[in-house]
N, C-alpha and C positions, 0 to 999 in steps of 0.2 A: 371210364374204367373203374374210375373210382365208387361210382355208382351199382354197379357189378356186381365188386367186391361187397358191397354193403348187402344189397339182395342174398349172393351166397352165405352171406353170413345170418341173416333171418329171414329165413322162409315162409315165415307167416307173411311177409311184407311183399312177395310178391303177386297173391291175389287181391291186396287192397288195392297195388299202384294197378293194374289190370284194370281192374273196377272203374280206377277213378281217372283210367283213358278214355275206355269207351263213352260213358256216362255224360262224360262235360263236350264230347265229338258231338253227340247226339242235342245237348242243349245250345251249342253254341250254332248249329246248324239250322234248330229251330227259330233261336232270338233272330239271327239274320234273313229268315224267309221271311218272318213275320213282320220284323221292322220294314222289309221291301213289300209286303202285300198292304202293310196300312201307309206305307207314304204312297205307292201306287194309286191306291183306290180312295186317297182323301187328301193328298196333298197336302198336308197340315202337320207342322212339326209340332205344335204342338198335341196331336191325336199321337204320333211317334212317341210323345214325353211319356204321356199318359202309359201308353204301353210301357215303356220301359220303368214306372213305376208303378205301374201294377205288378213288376215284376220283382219291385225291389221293395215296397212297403212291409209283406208278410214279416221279415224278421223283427218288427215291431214287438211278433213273439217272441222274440227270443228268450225271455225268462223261463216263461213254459215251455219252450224249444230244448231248452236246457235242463228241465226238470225230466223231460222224454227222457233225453240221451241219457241221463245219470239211474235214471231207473229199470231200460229197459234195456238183453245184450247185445252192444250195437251191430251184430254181424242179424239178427231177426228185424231188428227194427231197417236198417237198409234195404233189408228186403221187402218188406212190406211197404216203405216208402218209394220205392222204384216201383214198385206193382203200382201204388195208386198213380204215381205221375205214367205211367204206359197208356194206364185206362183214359187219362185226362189226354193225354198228347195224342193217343188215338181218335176223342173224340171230335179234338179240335180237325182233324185229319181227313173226319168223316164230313163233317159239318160246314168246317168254318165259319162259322158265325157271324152277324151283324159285329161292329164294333163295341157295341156295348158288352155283350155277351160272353166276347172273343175276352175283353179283358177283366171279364169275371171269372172265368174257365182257367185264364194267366195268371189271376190273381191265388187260385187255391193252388194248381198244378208250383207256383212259387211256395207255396203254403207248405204244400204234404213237405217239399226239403227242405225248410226250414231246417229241422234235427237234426237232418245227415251231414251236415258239415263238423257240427259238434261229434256227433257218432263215428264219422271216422279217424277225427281226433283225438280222439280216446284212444282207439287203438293202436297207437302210435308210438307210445311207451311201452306198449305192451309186446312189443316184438322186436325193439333196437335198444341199443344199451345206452343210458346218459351220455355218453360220449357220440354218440351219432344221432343226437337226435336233430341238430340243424343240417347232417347232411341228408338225414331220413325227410324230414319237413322239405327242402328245397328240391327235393326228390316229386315229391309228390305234389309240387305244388308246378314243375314241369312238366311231369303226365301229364296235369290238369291242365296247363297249357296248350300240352301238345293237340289236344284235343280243340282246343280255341282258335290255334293256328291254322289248323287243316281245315277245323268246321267254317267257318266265314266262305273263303273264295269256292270249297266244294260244294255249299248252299246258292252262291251266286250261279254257279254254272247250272244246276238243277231248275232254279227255280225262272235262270232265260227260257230254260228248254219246257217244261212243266209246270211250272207256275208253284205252289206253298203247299198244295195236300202231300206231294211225293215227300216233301223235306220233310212235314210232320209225322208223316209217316213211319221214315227210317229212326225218326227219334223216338217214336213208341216202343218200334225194335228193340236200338241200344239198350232202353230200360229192361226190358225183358231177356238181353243175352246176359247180364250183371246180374241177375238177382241166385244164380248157382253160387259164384264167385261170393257174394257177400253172406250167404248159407255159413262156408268154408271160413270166415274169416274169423279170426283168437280174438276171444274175450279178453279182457282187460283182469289183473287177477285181484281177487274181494277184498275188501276192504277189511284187517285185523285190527284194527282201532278200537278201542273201548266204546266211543262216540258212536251210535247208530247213524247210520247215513239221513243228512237232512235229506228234507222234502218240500221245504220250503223255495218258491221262486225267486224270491227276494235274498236268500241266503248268497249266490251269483252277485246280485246289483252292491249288499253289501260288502262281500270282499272285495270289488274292482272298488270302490266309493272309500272305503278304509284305509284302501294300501296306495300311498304315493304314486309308488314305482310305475304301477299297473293303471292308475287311473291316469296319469301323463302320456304314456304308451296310446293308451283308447284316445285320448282327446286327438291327439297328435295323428292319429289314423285316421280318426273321424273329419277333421277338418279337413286335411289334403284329399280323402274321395269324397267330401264333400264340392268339392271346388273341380276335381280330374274327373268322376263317373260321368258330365254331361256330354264327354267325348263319344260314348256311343252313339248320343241322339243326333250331335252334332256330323260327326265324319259320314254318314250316307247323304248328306244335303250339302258338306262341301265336297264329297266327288262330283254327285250328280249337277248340282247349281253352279257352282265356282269352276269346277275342272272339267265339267261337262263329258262325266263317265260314266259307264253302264253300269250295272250289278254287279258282276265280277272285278271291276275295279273297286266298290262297294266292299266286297268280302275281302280283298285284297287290303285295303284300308282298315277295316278291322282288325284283321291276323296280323296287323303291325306289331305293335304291341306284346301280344301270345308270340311272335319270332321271337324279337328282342327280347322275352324273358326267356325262352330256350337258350339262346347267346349268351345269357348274365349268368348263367346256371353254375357254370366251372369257376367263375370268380367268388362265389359266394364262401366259403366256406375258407378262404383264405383273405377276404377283407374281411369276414368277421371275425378271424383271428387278430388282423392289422388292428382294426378299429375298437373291438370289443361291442357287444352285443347292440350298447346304447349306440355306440359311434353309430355302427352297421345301419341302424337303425333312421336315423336321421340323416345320413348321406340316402340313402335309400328314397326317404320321402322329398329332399333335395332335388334328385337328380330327374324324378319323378314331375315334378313341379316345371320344373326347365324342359322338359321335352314337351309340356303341355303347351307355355309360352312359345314355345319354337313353331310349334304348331300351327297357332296364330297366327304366326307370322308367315308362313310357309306361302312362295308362290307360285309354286306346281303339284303336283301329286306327287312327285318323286320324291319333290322338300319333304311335304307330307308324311309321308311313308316313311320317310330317316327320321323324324323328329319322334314319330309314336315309336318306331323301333328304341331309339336312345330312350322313351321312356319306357320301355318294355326291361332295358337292361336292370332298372333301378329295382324292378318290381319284386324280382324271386329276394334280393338281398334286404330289403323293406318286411316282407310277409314272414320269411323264414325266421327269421330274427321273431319279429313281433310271436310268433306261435312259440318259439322254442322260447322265451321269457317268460310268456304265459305257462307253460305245460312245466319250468321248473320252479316259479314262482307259486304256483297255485295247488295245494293239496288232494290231494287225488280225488279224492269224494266230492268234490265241488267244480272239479275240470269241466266236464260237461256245462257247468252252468256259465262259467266263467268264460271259456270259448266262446257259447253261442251268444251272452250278452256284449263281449269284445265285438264280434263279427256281428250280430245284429245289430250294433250300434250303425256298422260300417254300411252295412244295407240301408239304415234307413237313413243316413246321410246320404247316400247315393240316391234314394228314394227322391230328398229333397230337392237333390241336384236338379234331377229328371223334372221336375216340378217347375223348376224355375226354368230350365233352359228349355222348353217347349218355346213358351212363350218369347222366349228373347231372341230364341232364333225366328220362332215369323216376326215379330218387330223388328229385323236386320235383317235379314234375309232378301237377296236380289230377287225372289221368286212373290214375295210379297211390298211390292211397292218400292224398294230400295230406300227404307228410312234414315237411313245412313249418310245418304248423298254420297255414295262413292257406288261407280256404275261399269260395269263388270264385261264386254263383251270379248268374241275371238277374236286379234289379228289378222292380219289376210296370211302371215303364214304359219298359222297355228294358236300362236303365243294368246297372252293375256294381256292387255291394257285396258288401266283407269282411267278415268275422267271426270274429273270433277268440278261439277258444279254449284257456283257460290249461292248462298242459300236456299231456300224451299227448293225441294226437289216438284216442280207443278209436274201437270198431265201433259201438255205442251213439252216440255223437255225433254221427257221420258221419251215420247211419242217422237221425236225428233231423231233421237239414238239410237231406237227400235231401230227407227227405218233409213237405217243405215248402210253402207253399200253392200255390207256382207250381209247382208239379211235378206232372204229368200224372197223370190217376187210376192208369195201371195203375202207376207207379212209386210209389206211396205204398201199394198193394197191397202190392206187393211190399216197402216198405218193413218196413211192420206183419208181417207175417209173419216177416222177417229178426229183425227185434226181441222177436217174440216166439218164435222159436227161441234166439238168446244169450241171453233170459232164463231159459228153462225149462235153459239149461243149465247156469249160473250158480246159480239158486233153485231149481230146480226145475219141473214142467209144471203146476203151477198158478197161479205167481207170476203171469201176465200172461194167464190165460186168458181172455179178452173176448168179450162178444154179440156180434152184429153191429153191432150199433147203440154201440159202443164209442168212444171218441174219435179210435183210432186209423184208423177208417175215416171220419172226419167230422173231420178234420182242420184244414180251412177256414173252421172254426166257434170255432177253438181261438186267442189270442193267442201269435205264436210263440213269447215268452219263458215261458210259462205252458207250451206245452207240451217245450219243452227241460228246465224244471226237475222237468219229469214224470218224462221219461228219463233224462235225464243225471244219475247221483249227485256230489254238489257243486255244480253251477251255481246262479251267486251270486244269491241271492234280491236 
């Protein structure tokens, strides 16, 4: 209600929050098609990293990003910004492209918005009174949600049924129904200062770099999505690998997250009363941290799914705080810059994230080898049980577990075979020459510790 009341009270403020529904529906729709179209067709998380930091490195620009927004008025430049990402999201739609291409096309289509996050930031003072500008920020920062929430599991259902052009599709749309709405939207009012407004990009990196407050703020954001961004790359490979779930569990795992910041929404603006800005702030990045741990630790999707929620709660009370510090901290003429270098920071920390956690997830990953030695099958009634094996995880071992009683005939075919090829090449072609009627083809017959101490040399009697 409270939210309501705020709208009726600035009118200007209800075609930005519009704007920035549809807008993030339409991208959070695409990210999820397209993270399911490159593990589909490459099976590689880290080719999924990659994507996801092509997606996140552009605010590298951010100086210049910032230099846009402060010069140009942000209700034209969103427009034209939406216009270019439609043409890109259309082409990808048209195309889809080889991998390499795909995430060159990702990497500018991340580009053209760069600006607009600082541009609609801007606006934001310009239509709510000091007094509501953390409920205005947390306002908007749940639209943007809302949109994250519903885009994930609406993308997984699409793209069972259709596969990745239909999803990039509707998100060429979304661009294209927002660019009336961002026409309409209030300028931010001129700067009457003596001082001409800088133009320099550096002017941004100076004032965060000068002022305490604000450069602890940045650091403190920066290192926590440093460490939390790798959750996108990661949660489509613990549904699919770990929990053994389709797509739509996929997008459901995602919109974790985007829920649980919808949920934290109503608390915000009365623990940053309790706490005050800094407190807010730092409880925020806290609680954020602990759902990520939780995470890891989680041994179903449902665990799952509540731990990214509890981190979802943290998120609106984190960001709204951190903007509304910035935006009364930072002198009008320089907002723009100061924003997008705060929040480019944040991207290209996430950038990094995506960088590292490619890679560490195929080096751990049950899908690549199980480097870990911790080995991951179904129950016979559903469940998940571990098993662990004292050192080197060999081929023999693995190969052992595979072909397990729950494991489909043709894979235990093919197990026996594999087993009996590293044997003849190890002993020789007789070591394991077997009838048909061998144990390794009647395997379901076999107690499994009985037949691991068959194959495995050393497993503990």
């Amino acid at each position: 209600m409270a939210g309501f009341g705020l709208v009726r009270r600035s009118p200007g403020l209800a075609g930005l929050l519009a704007a920035q529904t549809i807008s993030p529906l339409g991208d959070a729709m695409a990210t999820t098609a397209l993270i399911l179209y490159v593990q589909r067709t490459t099976g590689s998380a880290t080719a999924v990293g990659l994507l996801l930091f092509a997606q996140a490195i552009p605010p590298l620009a951010a100086p210049l990003a910032g230099v846009i927004a402060d010069r140009f008025t942000p209700g034209r430049l969103l427009a034209a910004g939406w216009l270019a990402q439609a043409v890109l999201a259309g082409f990808l739609a048209l195309l889809l492209p080889p991998l390499g291409a795909l995430l060159a096309v990702v990497f500018v289509l991340a580009l053209a918005g760069t600006p607009l996050s600082a541009a609609a930031g801007r606006c934001i003072p310009a239509v709510v009174a000091d007094d509501d500008l953390v409920a205005a920020n947390a306002l908007r920062s749940g639209v943007q949600e809302l949109g994250t929430v519903l885009g994930p599991p609406l993308a997984g259902l699409l793209f069972a049924a259709s596969g990745a052009r239909l999803v990039l599709g509707l998100d060429a749309l979304t661009f294209l129904v927002v660019i009336p709405l961002a026409l309409r939207m209030p300028a931010p009012p001129p700067d009457t200062g003596a001082r001409p407004r800088p133009s320099f990009a550096r002017d941004g990196l100076a004032f965060v770099w000068r002022t305490p407050s604000v450069l602890a703020i940045a650091l403190g954001f920066w290192v926590v999505v440093l460490f939390s961004a790798p959750d996108d790359l990661i949660l489509p490979f613990l549904a699919t690998l770990t929990f053994r779930a389709g797509p739509v569990a996929v997008g459901v795992l995602l919109a974790a997250a985007s829920a649980g910041l919808l949920a934290g929404l109503p608390v915000v603006r009365p623990a940053g009363r309790r706490l005050g800005v800094t407190g807010a702030i730092v409880a925020g990045f806290a609680v954020m941290a602990t759902g990520n741990l939780l995470t890891a630790a989680a041994p179903a999707l449902v665990a799952a799914f509540a731990a990214q929620l509890l981190r979802g709660l943290a998120i609106p009370l984190a960001d709204s705080h951190v903007t509304t510090y910035l935006q009364r901290a930072t002198p009008p003429e320089l907002l723009g810059r100061v924003l997008a270098n705060v929040y480019g920071g944040v991207g290209v920390a996430a950038a990094v994230g995506y960088l590292i956690g490619g890679p560490l997830v195929d080096a751990t990953s049950p899908a690549h080898g199980l480097r870990d030695g911790w080995l991951r099958r179904p129950g016979r009634r559903g469940h998940h049980r571990r098993t662990a094996l004292q050192g080197a995880a060999s081929a023999r071992c693995r190969i052992a577990v595979t072909a397990a009683p729950s494991a489909p005939d043709s894979e235990r075919r093919s197990a026996g075979r594999a087993v009996q090829q590293a044997d003849q090449v190890r002993h020789g072609p007789s070591r394991l020459a077997r009838p048909r009627s061998s144990p390794l083809r009647r395997r379901r017959f076999i107690p499994r510790a009985r037949l691991l101490r068959h194959l495995v040399p050393g497993f503990p009697r």
